[in-house]
N, C-alpha and C positions, 0 to 999 in steps of 0.2 A: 545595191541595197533595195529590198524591198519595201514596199510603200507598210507597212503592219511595222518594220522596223525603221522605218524611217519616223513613222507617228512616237513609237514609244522612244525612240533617243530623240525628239522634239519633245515631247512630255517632260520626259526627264531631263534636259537642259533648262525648262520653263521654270518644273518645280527649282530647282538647284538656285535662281538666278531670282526668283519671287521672294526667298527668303535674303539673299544678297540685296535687295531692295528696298524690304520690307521697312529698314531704320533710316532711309534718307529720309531727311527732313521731317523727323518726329521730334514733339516737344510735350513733354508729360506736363500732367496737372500741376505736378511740383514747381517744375522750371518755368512752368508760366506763370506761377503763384496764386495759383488757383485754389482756393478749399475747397475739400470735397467732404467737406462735411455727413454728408449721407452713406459714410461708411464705403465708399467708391475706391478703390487704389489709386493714391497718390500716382503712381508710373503709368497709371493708363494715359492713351496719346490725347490729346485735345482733338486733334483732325487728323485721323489717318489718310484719309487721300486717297481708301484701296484704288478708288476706278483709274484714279493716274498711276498707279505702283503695277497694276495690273496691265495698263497700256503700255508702260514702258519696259515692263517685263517682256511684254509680248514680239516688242519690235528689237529690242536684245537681243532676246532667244532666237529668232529670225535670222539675227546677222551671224551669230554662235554658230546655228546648225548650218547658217549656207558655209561658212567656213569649213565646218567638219564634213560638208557634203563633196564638198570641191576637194579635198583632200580624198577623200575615200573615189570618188569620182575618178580622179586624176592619176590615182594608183599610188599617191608619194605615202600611203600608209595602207597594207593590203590587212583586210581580217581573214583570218582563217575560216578555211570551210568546215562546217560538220561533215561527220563521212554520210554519206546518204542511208547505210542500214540501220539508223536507231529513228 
């Protein structure tokens, strides 16, 4: 695996795994009973927390792609080759 594909199935693990995160431990306006008088969405989060959702995304994703690296590494899953004329 090259390092330009190793970047983009690390991207792409991040993003997949940022949206799987995204709802721990959210609590709207609602469910905290909050008015939001000024016309604001009732479902928006009180505290989303990106900088920890984003931390913990990162060290996820981390542990994801060393798994999927160690497999691909290790041969127990081979990807095929493109033929080299296109």
């Amino acid at each position: 695996m090259g390092p330009i594909t190793a970047i983009a199935i690390y991207l792409t693990i991040w993003w997949t795994v940022l949206f799987a995160v995204l709802p721990w431990g959210v609590q709207s306006h609602h469910e905290a009973g909050i008015d939001r008088g000024d016309g604001g969405d009732p479902a928006a989060p009180v505290d989303p927390k990106l900088k920890q959702k984003f931390l913990t995304t990162t060290w996820i994703s981390a542990l994801v792609f060393a798994a999927i690296w160690l497999v691909i590494q290790f041969g127990l899953v081979k990807l095929p080759s493109l033929p080299s004329g296109y």
